[in-house]
N, C-alpha and C positions, 0 to 999 in steps of 0.2 A: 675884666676885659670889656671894652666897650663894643655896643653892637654897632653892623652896619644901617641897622634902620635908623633912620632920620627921626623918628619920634622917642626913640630910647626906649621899647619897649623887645621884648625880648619876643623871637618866633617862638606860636603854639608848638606843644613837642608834637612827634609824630605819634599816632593809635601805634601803637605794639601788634605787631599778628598773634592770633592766636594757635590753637594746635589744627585747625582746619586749613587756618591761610599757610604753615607752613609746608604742609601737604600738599596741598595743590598752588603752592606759588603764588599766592594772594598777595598783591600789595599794599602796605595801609598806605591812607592820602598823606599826602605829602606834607612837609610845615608850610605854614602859610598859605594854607588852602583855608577854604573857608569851610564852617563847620557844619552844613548843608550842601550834601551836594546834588549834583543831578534826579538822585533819585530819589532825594528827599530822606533819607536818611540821618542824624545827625549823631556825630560823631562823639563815643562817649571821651569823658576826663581821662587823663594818666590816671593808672591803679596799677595796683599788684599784680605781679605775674607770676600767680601760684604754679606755673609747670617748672618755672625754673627757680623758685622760693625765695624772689628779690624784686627790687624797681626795676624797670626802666628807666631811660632817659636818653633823649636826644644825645650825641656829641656836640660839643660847639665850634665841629670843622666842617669845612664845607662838603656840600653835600657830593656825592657820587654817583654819578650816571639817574641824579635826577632822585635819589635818594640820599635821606640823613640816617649818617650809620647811629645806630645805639651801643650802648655799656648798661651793665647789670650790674646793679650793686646789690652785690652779692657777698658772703663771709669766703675765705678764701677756702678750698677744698681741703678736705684730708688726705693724708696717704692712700686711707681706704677709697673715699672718694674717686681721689685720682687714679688709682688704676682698676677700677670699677667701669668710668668713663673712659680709658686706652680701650678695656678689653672689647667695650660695648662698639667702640667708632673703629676697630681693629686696628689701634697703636700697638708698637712695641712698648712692652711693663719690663721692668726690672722683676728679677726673681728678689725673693725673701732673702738671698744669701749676698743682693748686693751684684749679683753675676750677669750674665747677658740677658738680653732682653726675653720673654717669653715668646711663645708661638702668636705668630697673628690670627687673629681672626677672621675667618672667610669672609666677612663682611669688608676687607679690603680689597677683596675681587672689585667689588665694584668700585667706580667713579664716579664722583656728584650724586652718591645717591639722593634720596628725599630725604630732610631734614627728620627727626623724630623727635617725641616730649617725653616725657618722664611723669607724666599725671596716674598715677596708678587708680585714682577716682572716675577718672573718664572712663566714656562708652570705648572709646576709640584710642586705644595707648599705642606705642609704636613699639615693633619684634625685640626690641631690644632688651624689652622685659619680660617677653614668652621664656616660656619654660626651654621646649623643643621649638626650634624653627621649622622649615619647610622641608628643609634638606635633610636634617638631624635625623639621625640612628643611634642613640644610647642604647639599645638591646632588645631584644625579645621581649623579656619579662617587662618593665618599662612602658615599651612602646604597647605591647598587650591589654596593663594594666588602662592606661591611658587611651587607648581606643575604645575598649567597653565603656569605659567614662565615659566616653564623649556621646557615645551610643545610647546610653543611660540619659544623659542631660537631654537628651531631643526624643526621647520616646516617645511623647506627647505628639511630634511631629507626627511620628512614622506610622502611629495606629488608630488615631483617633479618626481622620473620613471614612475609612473601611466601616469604623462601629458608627457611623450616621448616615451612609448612603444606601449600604446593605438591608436595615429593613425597612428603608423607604422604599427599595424596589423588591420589598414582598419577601426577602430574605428571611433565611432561620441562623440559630447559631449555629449550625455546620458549615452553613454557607459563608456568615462570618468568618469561623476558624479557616475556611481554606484561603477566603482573600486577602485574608491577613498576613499567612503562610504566602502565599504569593507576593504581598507586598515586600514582606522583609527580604526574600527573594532575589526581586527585581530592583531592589534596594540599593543590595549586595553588588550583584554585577556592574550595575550603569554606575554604582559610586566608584568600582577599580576602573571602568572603561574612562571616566574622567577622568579622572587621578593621574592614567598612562596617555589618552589621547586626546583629552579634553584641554581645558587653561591648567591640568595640574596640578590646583590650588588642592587644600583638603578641605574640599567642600562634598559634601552628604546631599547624593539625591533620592527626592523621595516624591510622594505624592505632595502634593503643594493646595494650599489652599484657596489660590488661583482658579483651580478649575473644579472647585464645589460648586459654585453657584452656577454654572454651563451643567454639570452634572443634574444638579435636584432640576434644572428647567427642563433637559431632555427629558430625565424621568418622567416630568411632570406635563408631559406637551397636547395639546388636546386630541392627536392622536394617539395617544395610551390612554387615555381618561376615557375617549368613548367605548372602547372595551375592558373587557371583564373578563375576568380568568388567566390574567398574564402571568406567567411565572417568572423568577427572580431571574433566570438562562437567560429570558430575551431583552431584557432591559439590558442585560452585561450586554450581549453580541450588537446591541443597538451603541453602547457605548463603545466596544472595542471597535467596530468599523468608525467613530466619527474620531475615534482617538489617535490612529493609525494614519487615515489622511488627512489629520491636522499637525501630525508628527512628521512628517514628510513634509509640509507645507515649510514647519518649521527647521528641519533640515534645507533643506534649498534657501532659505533667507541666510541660515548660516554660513556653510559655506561656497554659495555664490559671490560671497562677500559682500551682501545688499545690507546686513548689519553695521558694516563699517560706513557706511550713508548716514543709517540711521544716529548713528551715536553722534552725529552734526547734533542733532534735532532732537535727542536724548538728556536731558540734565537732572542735576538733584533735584531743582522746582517741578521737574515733571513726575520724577518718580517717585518723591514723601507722600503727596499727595494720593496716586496712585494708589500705591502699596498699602496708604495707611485707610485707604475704602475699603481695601477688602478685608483688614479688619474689622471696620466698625460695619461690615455690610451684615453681618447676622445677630444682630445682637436680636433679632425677633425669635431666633433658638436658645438664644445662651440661658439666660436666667427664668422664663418661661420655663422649660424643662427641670431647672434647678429647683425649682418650687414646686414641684411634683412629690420631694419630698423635703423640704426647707432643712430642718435637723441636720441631715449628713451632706447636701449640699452646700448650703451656705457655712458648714464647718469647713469644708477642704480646700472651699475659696480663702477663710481664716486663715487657712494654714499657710496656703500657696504665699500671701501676703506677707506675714511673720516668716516663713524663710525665706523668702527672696528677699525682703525689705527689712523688716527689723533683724532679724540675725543674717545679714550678708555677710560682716565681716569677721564674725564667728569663724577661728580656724584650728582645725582639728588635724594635726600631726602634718601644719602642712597645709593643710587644703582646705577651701571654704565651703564643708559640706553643706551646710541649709543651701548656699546658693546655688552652687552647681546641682544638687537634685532633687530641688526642690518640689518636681513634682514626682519623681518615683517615690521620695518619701512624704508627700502630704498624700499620695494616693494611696501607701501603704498604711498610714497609720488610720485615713480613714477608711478603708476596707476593713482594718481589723477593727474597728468599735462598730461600724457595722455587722459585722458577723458576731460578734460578743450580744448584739441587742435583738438577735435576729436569734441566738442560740438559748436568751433567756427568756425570750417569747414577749417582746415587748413589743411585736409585731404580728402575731397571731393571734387572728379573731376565731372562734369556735362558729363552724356549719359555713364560714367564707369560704369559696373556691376561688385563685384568682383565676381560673381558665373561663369560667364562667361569665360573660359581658355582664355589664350593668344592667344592662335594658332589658335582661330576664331574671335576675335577680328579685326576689319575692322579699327580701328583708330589707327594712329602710336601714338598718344599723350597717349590714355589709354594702351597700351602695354607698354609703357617707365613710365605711371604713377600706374601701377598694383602692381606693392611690396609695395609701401605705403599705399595704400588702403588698402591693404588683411592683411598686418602684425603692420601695425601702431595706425588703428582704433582698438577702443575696445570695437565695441558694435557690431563685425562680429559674435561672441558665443553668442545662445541664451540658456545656457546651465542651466544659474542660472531660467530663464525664464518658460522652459520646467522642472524644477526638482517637484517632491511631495515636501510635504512641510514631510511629514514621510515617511521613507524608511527603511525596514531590511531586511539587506544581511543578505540571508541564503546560507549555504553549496550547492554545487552543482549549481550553480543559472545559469551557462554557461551549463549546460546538463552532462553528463557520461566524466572522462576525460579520455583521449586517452593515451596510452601507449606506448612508441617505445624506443627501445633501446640505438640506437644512441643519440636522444637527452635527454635520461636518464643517458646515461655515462657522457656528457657533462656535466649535472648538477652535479652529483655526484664530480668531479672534481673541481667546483666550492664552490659543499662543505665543501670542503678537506680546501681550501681558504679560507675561510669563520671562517672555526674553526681555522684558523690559523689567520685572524684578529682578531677574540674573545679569544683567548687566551693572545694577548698583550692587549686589556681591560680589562681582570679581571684584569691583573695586576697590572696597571695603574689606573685604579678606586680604589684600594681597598690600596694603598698606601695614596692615596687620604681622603679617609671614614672611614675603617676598621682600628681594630687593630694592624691585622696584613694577609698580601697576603692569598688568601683563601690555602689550601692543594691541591697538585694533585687528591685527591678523588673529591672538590667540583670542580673542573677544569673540574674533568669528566662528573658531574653531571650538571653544566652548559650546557656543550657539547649535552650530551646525548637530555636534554629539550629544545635545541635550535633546535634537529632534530624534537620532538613530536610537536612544536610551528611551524617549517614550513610545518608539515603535516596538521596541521590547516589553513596557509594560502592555500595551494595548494586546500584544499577542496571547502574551500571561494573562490578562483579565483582571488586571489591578480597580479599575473602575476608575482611575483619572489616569493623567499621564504624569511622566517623570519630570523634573525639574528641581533647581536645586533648591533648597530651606534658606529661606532667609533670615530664618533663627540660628542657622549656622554661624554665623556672625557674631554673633553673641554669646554663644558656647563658646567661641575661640576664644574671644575677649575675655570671658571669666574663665575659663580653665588654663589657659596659656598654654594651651599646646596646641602647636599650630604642625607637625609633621605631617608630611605627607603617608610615611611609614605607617604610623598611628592609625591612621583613617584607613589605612587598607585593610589593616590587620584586623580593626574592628568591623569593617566588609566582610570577608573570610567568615568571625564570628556570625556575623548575621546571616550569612549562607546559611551553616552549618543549622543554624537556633531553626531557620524556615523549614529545616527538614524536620524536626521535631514538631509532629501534628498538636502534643500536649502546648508547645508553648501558644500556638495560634489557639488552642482551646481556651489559656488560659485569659489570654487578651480580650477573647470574645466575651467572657463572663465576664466583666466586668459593667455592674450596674449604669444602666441612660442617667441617672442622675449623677453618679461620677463622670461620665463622660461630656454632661454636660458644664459640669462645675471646672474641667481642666479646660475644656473649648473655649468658657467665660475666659481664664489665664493667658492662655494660647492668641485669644485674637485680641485682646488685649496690648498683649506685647509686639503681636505684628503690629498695630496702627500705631505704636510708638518707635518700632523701628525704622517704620516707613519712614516718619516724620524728622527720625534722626537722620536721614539724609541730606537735611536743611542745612548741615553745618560745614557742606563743601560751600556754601554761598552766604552772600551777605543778610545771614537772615530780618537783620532789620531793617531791610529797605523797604520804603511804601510799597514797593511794585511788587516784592516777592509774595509781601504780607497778603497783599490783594490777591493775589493768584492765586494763592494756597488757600487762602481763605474762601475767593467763590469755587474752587475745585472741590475744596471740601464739602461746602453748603450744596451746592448743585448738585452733586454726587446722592446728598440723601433726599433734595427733594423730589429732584427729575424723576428718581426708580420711583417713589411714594407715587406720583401724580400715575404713572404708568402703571403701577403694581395696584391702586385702588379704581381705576377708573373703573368705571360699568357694573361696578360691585354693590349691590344693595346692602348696606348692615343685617340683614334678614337671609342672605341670599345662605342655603343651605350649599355648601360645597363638598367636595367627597374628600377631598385630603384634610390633613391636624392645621389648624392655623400656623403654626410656626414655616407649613410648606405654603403657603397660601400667597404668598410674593412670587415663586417660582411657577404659576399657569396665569401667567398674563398673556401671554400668547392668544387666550382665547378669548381674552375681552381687551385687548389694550386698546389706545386712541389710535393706532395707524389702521385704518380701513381702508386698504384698496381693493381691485379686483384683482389681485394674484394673491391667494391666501399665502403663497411660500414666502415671500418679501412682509406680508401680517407679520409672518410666523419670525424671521429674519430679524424684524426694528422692534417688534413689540418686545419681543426676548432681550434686545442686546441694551437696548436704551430704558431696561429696568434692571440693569446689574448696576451697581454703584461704580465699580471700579473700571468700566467703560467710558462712561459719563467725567467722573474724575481724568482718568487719561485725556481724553479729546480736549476737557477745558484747560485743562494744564500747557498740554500739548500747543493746542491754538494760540491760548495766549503768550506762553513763554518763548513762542518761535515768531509773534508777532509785534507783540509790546517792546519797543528800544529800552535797551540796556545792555551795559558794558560785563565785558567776558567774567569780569572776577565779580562782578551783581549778580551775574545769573550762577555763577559755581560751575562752568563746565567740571565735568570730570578730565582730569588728567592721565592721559594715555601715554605708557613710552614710544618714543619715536624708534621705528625699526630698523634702521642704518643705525642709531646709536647701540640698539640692546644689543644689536650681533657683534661689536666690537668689546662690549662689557661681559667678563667670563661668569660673576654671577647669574646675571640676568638671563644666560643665554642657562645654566645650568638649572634653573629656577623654569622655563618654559620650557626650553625645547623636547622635540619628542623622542623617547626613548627607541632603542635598537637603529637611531639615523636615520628613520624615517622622513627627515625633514627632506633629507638629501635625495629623495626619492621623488618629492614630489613639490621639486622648485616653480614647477609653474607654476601652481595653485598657491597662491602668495596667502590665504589665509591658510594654509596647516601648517605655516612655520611662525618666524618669528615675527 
């Protein structure tokens, strides 16, 4: 057939979308564009389109609405094939017997939903390949089984601040076991309060990693440092009053509806970068502490690697055990060869006491043999030992909390963060489970109950506040179960386990050098989630690249210049180096004459993931580029979902609550 171009050369094909642009409605350039475009970008060859396991290729008809349609050549489907794909897009299938069509699938509730792939390798697959969806109820036992799973996969989550901020603020392991007990607790409830009045979604709130670095700084502030004799009580009640009115702060953004503002001015270029600071912001903890006893930490870092990575796709009746727990089982197997070397005395030195400091220690041989003793043995905690066998955290259980300013701004700040992590998991979960991306109303509404959920930890005495994991995400994505059921049921469980004083015992005992070996994992994986963010948007454009790139770099030099200033190499300080970033307060570069506004800038413009936010923020809401460059997120419109019965079935709130409260447009749909 001959073209219409006058040279006789045929139009470049169209880019193919990927599994990002068909989510959020990315267009590729058009043919006969050129292959640079505005933002400098340039446009790769036709290739394979491993989600759908054929070419592309242009049509040679004319285009539509400014688009050229494509064909996939592809082998034509099987039987099984074919009604595989009916049952997924909820067509009517022919039964086995040749007879009427089968039941349809609720997935024909809706209309126009969002396109989904079929990549079982990707971070990010579409519901269509989950186990359980959102709605699904297969049964008791089932949804049981599968909620401790998922509980299981995110332990790491749930326990690991409690075991790093507890005896930073002077804590013992009792005090551990109760605030662990407490977390799992407060766990429980704010994850069913979302579940029913929240976005829904089966998202797991917990202490978030978020608000560590706000935490070790109030700890660390130079009014605690000038005194002496503080006990572990007042540092909590100092945390639960700044956690309380920064939960409230947070509440009112939500739903006053000032979140749905925000998400103008919210994209994935702002949030990978973000999110992926607060991972890389402690790395001055992670492997420092792991070398305290190299042997059993640097093993379970092995371990974590080899299952997550080498045997991910290892699958056992069913299921990809190394992946999915991988760290309750690298934590188990290194616990037990520690206790095996610890029981054949491969760590006991003769006339060592570890209670005994160094600095009175009379033998050179127990001073050079004291790090192995104190961090390698694992029967130095007597915490599981010392716990009730029943224990209930109640409100208040640390005394009246304390209220101050400054470390209420700081929080407050962090929650601003916080809802800006939660805001790329609705997203991200609900492409995952749901129909279709919740509305900026339930956006709000999530928001709003994530602030009423951390005024329930702050009361408990959690030591940070509630918010959801953003490792949830990822759990869902390798487990495939995305029910809502699920998740509660495993809430229920986790009530029930907080009343049990042995199990917060048993969480406490767990060696700082395992703890520090899973925190290495843990934040790890956070600064790679964050980063997967990037794939709502054109990640190769110059513009993005740059953005992401100085939010990253800025993020760790900016806190460095402010966390070292005024510091002499020599300068004898009273906390462990790895806290030694968190009392900038008392020497940073801002000097004016109001020490509270010192206390204020020095603090907030040495967290990384402050720094990251602002420069993300300023530049991606300043720098020109077109909607699908920058990746907005894709929000259902709310006149649409309340006409579509899934979508409405998928958010709206339980007992008709909505109908209650139509004025306040953010707690509907």
């Amino acid at each position: 057939m001959a073209s219409s171009d006058p040279t006789g050369n045929p139009p470049p094909p169209a880019v193919p979308p990927t599994s990002w642009a068909k989510r959020t409605g990315f267009k590729p350039r058009l043919s006969g564009e050129t292959n640079v475009g505005h933002s400098g970008q340039i446009a790769p060859p036709p290739r394979l389109d491993l989600e759908a396991g054929g070419l592309t290729a242009p049509l040679p008809s004319p285009p539509v609405n400014g688009q050229h349609d494509k064909v996939r050549l592809v082998p034509p489907p099987s039987d099984k094939d074919e009604a595989v794909r009916k049952k997924r897009e909820g067509l009517p299938a022919q039964n086995a017997n040749g007879g009427g069509p089968l039941p349809v699938s609720r997935r024909s509730e809706s209309v126009d939903a969002l396109p989904q792939t079929v990549d079982d390798s990707a971070f990010m697959h579409g519901h269509s390949l989950m186990r359980y969806e959102l709605r699904d109820t297969p049964g008791l036992v089932p949804i049981g089984l599968y909620g401790l799973q998922h509980y299981l996969s995110m332990l790491a989550s749930l326990i690991l601040i409690p075991l790093v901020i507890v005896p930073a603020m002077g804590g013992n392991q009792d005090d551990i076991s109760q605030v662990v007990s407490s977390v799992l607790l407060v766990s429980g409830l704010t994850t069913l309060l979302h579940t029913s009045f929240g976005t829904r979604l089966p998202l797991i709130q917990g202490p978030s990693f978020v608000y560590l670095a706000p935490v070790l700084a109030i700890i660390n502030s130079p009014d605690f440092l000038k005194q002496s004799g503080l006990s572990f009580k007042h540092y909590m009640k100092e945390l639960q009053g700044a956690i309380i009115i920064s939960s409230g702060f947070q509440a009112v953004v939500g739903y006053s509806g000032l979140i749905t503002v925000l998400l103008r001015f919210i994209n994935p270029v702002v949030v990978a970068p973000t999110i992926a600071a607060v991972g890389l912001s402690f790395y001055s903890y992670g492997f420092p502490q792991v070398g305290t006893c190299l042997e059993i930490g640097a093993a379970q870092i092995v371990l974590l690697i080899v299952f997550s990575l080498y045997l991910r796709k290892v699958s056992i009746f069913g299921h990809r055990v190394f992946l999915i727990y991988a760290i309750p089982l690298g934590l188990a197997i290194t616990w037990a060869a520690a206790f095996l070397l610890t029981e054949a005395g491969v760590y006991s030195y003769k006339g060592c006491d570890v209670n005994v400091p160094a600095s009175n220690m009379v033998s050179a041989y127990c001073r050079s043999h004291l790090s192995k003793v104190k961090h390698c043995r694992v029967d130095t905690s007597h915490a599981l030992r010392s716990s009730p066998w029943f224990r209930v955290p109640y409100p208040l259980q640390w005394g009246t909390p304390v209220f101050g300013a400054k470390s209420a701004i700081i929080m407050c700040v962090a929650s601003l963060i916080s809802s800006v992590d939660s805001v790329g998991s609705y997203h991200a979960s609900s492409l995952l489970v749901a129909s279709r991306p919740p509305t900026p109303g339930v956006v709000s509404r999530g928001i709003g109950l994530e602030g009423i959920s951390s005024i329930l930890a702050g009361l408990w005495g959690t030591g940070t506040a509630s918010s959801t994991l953003t490792e949830n995400v990822h759990t869902i994505a390798v487990t495939k179960m995305g029910s809502r059921r699920a998740v509660e049921l495993g809430a229920c469980i986790l009530i029930v386990l907080s009343l049990c004083g042995k199990v917060g015992g048993f969480i406490a005992s767990i060696p700082q050098v395992m703890v520090a070996g899973l925190l290495c994992f843990m934040w790890a994986m956070l600064a790679a989630l964050g980063l997967s963010n990037l794939r709502y948007s054109e990640a190769g454009s110059s513009r993005n690249i740059i953005i992401v790139g100085l939010s990253l770099f800025f993020s760790l030099t900016v806190p460095a210049y402010f966390q070292q200033y005024g510091i002499s190499p020599r300068t004898n300080l009273s906390v462990p180096s790895y806290f030694e970033p968190y009392i900038v307060a008392s020497h940073g570069p801002f000097q004016s004459k109001y020490g509270g506004v010192n206390y204020i800038m020095n603090t907030l413009l040495s967290f990384q993931m402050v720094v990251a936010f602002l420069m993300a923020f300023i530049l991606d809401n300043t720098v020109p580029g077109s909607r699908q460059e920058r990746g907005v997120y894709v929000w259902s419109d709310p006149e649409t979902a309340r006409r579509e019965p899934a979508v409405t079935k998928d958010y709206e709130l339980p007992f008709k609550l909505s109908r209650l409260f139509r004025w306040v447009k953010c707690v509907g749909l």
